[in-house]
C-alpha positions as CSV (number, residue, x, y, z in Angstrom):
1,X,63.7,-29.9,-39.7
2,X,65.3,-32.6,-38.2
3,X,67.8,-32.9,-35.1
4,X,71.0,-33.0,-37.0
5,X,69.6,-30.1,-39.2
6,X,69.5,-28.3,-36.2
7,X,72.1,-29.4,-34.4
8,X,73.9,-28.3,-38.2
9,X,71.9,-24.4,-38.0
10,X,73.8,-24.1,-34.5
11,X,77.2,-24.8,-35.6
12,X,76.8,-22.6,-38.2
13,X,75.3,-19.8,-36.8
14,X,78.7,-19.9,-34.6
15,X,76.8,-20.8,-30.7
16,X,79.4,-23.5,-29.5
17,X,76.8,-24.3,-26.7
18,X,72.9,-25.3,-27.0
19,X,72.5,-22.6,-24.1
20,X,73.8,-20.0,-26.6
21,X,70.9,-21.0,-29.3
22,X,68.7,-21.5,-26.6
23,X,69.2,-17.8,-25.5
24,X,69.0,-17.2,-29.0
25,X,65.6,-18.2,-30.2
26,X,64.0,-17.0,-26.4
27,X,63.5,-20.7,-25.4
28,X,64.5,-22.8,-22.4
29,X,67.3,-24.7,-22.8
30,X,65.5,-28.0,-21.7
31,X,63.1,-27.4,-25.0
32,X,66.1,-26.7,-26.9
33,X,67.7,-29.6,-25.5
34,X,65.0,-31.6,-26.7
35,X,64.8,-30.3,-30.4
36,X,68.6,-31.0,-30.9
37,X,68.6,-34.5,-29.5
38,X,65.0,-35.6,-31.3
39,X,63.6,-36.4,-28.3
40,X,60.9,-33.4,-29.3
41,X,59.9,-32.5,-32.5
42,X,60.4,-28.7,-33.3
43,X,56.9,-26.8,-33.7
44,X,57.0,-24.8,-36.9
45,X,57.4,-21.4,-35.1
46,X,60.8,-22.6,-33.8
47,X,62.0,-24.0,-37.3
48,X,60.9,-20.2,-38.8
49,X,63.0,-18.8,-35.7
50,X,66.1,-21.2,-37.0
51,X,65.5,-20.1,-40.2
52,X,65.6,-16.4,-39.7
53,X,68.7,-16.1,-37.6
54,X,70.6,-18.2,-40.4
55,X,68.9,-15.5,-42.5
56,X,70.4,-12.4,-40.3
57,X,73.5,-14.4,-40.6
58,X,73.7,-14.4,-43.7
59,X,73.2,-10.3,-43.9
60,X,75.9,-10.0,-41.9
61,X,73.9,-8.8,-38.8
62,X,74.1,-11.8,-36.1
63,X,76.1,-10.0,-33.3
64,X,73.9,-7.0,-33.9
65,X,70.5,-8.7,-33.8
66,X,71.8,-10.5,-30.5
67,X,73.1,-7.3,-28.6
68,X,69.3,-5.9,-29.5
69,X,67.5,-9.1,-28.4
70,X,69.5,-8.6,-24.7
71,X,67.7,-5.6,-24.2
């Protein structure tokens, strides 16, 4: 996966700020930071993490998977 791709799954997951995709996947934002702008490459557990909130997206259950992840 590269940068742009996930730069690209961020946008379209709707998280206007890297902090929000951060939060999203459980990483710190300096590692996220670092995916987005290629200056690390993404490990293969974060590109399945990518991959399955696109995939809770998709079924319509983002907001709900997020309110659950909070607690």
């Amino acid at each position: 996966m590269t940068a742009e791709q996930i730069k690209e799954a961020r946008e379209y997951l709707g998280f206007q700020f890297a902090t929000d995709m951060a939060k999203g996947l459980g990483v710190d934002i300096g590692t996220y930071h670092k995916w987005e702008n290629d200056k690390r490459k993404i490990p293969a557990v974060g590109i399945r993490a990518i991959k399955a909130l696109v995939f809770i997206k998709d079924a319509g259950r983002l907001q709900e998977f997020l309110s659950v992840a909070d607690t």
